[in-house]
N, C-alpha and C positions, 0 to 999 in steps of 0.2 A: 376452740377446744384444743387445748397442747396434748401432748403425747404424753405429761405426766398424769393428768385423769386416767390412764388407760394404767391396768396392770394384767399382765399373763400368766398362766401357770399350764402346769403338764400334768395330761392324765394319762391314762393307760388309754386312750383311745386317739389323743392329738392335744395338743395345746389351743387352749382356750384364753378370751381377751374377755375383761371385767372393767366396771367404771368404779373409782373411787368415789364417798361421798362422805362430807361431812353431816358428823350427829349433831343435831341443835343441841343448845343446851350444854355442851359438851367439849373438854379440847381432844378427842376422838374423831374419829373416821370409822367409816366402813367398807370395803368392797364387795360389791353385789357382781355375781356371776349367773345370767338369767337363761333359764330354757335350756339345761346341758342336757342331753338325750343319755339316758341310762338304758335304754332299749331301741331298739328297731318301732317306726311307725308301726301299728297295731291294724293295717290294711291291706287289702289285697290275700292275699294266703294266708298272709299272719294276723287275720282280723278277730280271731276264735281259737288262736293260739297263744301256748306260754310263749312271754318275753323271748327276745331273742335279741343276746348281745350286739350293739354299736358298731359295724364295720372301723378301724381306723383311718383318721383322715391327713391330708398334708396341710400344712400349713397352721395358719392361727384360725381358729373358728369365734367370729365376734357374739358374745354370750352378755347382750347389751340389750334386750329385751325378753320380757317372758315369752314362754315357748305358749306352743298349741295348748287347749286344753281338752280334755273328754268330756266338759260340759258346752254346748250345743248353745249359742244365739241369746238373746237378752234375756236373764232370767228374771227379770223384772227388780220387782221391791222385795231385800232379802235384809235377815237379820245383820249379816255380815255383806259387807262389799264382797263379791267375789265374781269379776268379771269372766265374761270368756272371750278365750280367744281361738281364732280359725284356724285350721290348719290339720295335719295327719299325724306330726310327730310330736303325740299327746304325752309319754312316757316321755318326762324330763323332769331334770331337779333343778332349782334352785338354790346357790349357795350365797349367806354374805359369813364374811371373815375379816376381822378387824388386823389382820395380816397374814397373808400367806407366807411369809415367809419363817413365822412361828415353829414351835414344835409343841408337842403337847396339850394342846387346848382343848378343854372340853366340849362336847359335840352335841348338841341339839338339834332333832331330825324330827318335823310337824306335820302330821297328817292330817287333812283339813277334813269337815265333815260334811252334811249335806243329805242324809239318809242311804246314800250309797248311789246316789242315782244323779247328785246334783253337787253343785260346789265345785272350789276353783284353788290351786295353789298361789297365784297371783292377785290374789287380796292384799292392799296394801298395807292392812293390819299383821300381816304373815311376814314383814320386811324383818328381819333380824337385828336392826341398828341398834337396839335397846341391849339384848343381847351380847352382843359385840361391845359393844360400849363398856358391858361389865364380861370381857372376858371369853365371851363362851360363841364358837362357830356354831353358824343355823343350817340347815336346809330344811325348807320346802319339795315335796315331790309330788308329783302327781300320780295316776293309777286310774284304767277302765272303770268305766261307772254304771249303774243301769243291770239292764240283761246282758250287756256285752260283756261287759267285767263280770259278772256274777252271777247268772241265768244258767240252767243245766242245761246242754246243748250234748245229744249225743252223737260220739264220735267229737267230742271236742275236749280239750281240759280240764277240770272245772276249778270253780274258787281264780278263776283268770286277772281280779283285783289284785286277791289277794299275793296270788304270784306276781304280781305288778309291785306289792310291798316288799315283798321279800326282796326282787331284782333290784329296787331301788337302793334298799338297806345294805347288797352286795355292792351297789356301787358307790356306799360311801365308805367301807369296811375298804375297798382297792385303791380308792382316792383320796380320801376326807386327809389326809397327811400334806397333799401338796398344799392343801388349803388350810395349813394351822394346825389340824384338828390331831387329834387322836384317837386311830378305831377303837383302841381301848377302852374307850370314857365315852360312850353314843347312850343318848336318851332315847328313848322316844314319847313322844306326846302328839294328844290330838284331842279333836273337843265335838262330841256328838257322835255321829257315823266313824270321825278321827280317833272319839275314845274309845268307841267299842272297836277300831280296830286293833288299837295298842294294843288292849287288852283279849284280843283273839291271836295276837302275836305272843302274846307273854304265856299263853297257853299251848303255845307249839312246842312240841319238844325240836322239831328241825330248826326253828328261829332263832334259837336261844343263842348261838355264837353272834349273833348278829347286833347285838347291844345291851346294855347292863342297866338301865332301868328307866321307870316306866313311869307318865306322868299321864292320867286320866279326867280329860272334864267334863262331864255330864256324856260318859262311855254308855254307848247304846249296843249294845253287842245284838247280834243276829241270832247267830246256828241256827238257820236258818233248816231243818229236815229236809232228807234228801225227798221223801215224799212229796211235800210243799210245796220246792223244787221242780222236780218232774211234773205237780199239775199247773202251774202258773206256764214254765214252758210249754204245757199241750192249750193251753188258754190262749197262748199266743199265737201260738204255732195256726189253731183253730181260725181267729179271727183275720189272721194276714192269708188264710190257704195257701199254706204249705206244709208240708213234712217236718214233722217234730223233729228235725236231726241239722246236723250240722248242713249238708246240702241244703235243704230247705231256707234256714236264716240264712245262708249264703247269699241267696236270690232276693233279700230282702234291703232296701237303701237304707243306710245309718236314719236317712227321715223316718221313712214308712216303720222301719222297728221302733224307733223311739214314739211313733204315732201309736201303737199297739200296747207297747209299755205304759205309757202313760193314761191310758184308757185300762188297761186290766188292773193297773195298782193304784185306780182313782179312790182317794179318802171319804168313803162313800158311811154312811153309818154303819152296816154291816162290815166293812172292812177295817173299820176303829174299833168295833168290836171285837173283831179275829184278832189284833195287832195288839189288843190290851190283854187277851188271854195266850196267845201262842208268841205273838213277839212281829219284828221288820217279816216281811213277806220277800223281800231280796235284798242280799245280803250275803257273808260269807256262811256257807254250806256245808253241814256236819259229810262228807261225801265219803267217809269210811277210805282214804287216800290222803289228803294234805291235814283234814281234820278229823281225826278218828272217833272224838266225842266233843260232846260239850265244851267250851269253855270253864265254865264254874265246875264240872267234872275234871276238867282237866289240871284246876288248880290246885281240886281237892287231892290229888292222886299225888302231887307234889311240884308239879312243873312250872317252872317258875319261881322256886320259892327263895333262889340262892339271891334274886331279881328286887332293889324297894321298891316298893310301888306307893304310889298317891293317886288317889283317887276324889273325887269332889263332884256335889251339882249344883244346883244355886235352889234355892227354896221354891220355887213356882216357874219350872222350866215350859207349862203351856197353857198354863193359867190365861195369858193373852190370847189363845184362842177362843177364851170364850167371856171374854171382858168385855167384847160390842154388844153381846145378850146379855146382859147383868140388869138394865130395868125389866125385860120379859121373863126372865128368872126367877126376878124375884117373888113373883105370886107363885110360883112351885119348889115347894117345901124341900130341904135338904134331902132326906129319904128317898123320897120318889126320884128325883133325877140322880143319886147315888144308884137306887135301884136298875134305873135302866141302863146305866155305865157297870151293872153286873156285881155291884154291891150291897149284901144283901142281911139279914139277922142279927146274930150275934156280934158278928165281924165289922157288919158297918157299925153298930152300937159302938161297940168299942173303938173304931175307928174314928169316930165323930167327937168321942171323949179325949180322944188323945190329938187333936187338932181343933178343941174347942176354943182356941186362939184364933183360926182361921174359917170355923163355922157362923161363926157369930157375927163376922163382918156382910155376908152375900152368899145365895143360893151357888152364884160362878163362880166365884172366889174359892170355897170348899172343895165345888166341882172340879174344878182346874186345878187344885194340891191334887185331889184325887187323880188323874192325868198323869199329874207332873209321878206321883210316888209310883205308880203301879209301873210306869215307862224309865223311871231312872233311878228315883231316890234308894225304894225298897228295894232293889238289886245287890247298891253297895255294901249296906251289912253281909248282906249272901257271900259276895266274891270276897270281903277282907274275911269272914268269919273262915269260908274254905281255903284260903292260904293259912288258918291254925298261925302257927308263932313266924312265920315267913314274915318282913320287914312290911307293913305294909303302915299308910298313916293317912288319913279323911280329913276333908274340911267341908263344911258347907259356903256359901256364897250370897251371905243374905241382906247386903245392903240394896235399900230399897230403889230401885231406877228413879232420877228425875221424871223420865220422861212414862212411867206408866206406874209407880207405885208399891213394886214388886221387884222380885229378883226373877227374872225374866231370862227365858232360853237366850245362850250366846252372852250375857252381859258378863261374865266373865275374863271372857277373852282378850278385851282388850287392855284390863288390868295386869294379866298375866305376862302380854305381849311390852305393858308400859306404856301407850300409844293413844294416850286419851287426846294428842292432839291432831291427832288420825282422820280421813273423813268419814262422815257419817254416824260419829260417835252420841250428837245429840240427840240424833232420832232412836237411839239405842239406850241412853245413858240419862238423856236430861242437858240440860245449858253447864253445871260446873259439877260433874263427878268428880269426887274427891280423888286429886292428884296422892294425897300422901297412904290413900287406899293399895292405889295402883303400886307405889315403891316398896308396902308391905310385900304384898302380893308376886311382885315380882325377884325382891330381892328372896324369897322363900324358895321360887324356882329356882334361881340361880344358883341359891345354896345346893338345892337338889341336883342339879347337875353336876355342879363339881366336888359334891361331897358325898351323895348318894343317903343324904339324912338332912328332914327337915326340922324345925328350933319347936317341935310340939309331940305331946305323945304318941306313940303308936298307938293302934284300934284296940288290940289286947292288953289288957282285960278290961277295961272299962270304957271301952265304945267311945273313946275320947276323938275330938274334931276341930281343929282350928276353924272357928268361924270368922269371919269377912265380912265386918260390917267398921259402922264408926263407932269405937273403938273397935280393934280388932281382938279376939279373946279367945281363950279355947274352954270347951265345955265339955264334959264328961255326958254320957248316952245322949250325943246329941243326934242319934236318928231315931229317937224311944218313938216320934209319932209316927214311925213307919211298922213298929212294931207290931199293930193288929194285921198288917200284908205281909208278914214275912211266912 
């Protein structure tokens, strides 16, 4: 390995060493810069603390492998690859940059998702070469996950994630220059837990220096109430015995807390039911301090609105959870199992009529749009209708997976990313997901980033949405069967 694979750059913190790589496919390169700490490890005194700036260091710091992550030991079999990895200095970014020695290039910065509790920035789907390839610097960051990052702890911060996004966003806004980029021209985007975070950031009025527009997929936003909040921490606080306050979790080992979390916000049937009427149980937290209200309140009010935004989810984002029951289903009539998912009169009547494309196939099949709308789709209307005339523009995501039939949580991603030769793509996608899907798909993004507008209508006035399918096409009220939920 020569010393020309290797490239350095200078941050405000110390000069860092990256590996060149060639793009297949491609006469491009990329440089990846892995695991750069934007913050202080998140242990010891600063384990229930906001971020705290990166001491400076001497010399070159080799930035040739991902950093720690905040997610915890083999996640098993996940939609998305998203390993973890060991270690304490879990707050780091990821950058690739098809030249540092650039100026001006626009900046894509990806928040990966996971429900807030799970998920990794070193997915090798999250590699930016495709990106880079056409122009635009990536980063990857990481951020606290679980109760640590976002649990009410008193005597402690709170919204501790989500201050983990913001530090991160500060430190592409001080840096993102050495590496090409331009703080001017920062996206953000993210997909699940990742979208609902962008879009709890595009509702901050403090965030708002921190980048100019917003790209959302399948955004599951929290606000999580401070009430909510306060009793899942005495639920925890209860089962580990100890003291609901910062001392208390103190006492407690990153295992033993994450053994308690994962038991109090087990997917229990009563707790799918709380989570399809109130929403994520942990999450970023309405806490009258970082987030004064609402999200979709805060859009309505204006913030945001100078900001494009794109927003998208794919047509049956949990449908697959309930596709292994589908012959026991089937002897229990749409109605009844709509009913006990809290769907009920007039509302499911009409609901059933305006998704009589997907009623008619399977008791689960219905059941699972119902899922997917109440948890993602029906939202979308909500948040583009509350940004009024603000920039905003929807797609849905409805080519149907090889490999399950549906347009299934996560299958978007790696169209967006470009990276259908990525691993783990068949178990997600099928044997031959349309590559010239993915070059729609992605060259859209890439418009969005460097232009701040994409090649299809905006939402107003006529609810219009680039759909994603073969062919790709755009359709006028294409969230109408979300309409009896809104």
């Amino acid at each position: 390995m020569g010393p020309e694979e290797f490239v350095d750059v200078d941050t405000v913190s110390g000069r860092v060493r990256g590996r060149w790589r060639e793009i297949p496919d491609s006469n491009a390169r990329s440089a990846a810069f892995l695991g750069i700490p934007f913050a202080q490890a998140p242990v010891g005194e600063l384990r229930f603390a906001a971020p705290e700036p990166v001491p400076a260091w001497e010399g070159v710091r080799d930035a040739l492998a991902f950093g720690a992550t905040a997610q915890r030991g083999d996640p098993g079999v996940t939609l998305i690859p998203e390993p973890s990895v060991p270690g304490d200095a879990t707050l780091n970014v990821n950058v690739f940059t098809p030249d540092p020695t650039a100026t001006g290039l626009p900046v894509l910065v990806w928040i990966h998702g996971g429900g807030f509790f799970a998920g990794s920035p070193a997915s090798p789907w999250y590699d930016g070469r495709a990106f880079n390839r056409d122009g635009v610097v990536t980063v990857s960051l990481s951020y606290r996950l679980g109760f640590d990052g976002f649990g009410w702890i008193d005597g402690a911060p709170s919204n501790r994630g989500v201050r983990d996004w913001i530090a991160g966003l500060e430190w592409v806004q001080q840096n993102i220059a050495a590496f090409g980029g331009d703080p001017g021209r920062v996206t953000i985007a993210g997909q699940s837990a990742g979208g609902g975070a962008v879009l709890t950031l595009l509702g901050m009025p403090s965030a708002q220096h921190l980048f100019h527009g917003v790209w959302s997929l399948s955004g599951a936003l929290a606000d999580v109430s401070r009430e909510r909040a306060i009793a899942l921490a005495e639920k925890l606080a209860t089962a580990a015995g100890v003291a609901c306050d910062r001392a208390g979790f103190a006492t407690l080992s990153e295992e033993r807390l994450l053994e308690v979390q994962r038991a109090a916000t087990a997917m229990t049937p009563a707790a799918m039911s709380e989570m399809m009427t109130t929403g994520l149980g942990l999450g970023p937290t309405v806490d009258g301090d970082l987030l004064t209200m609402s999200t979709v309140d805060s859009l309505r009010a204006g913030v945001g609105a100078d900001k494009p935004l794109v927003m998208g989810t794919t047509d049956d984002e949990f449908t697959m959870a309930l596709i292994g029951q589908e012959k026991l289903m089937r002897w229990i009539p749409r109605r009844v199992v709509l009913g006990r998912l809290g769907l009920t009169g007039t509302v499911r009547r009409d609901y059933l009529a305006a998704n009589a494309d997907v009623a008619k196939l399977s008791t689960a099949r219905v059941a699972g749009r119902y899922l997917t709308d109440r948890m993602f789709r029906a939202r979308l209307p909500i948040i583009a209708d509350a940004r009024g005339d603000a920039p905003s523009w929807a797609y849905r995501f409805s080519w149907p997976s090889g490999a399950f039939g549906f347009a299934e949580h996560c299958l978007d991603v790696p169209f967006f990313f470009d990276c259908l030769d990525g691993p783990a793509i068949e178990a997600l996608a099928g044997p031959q997901p349309p590559q010239e899907l993915a070059e729609r798909m992605h060259s859209d993004a890439v418009r969005f980033v460097v232009s701040g507008a994409v090649p299809w209508p905006r939402w107003v006035p006529d609810e219009t949405a680039r759909v994603y399918d073969v062919p790709v096409r755009d359709q006028g009220d294409a969230y109408a069967s979300v309409a009896p939920l809104r």
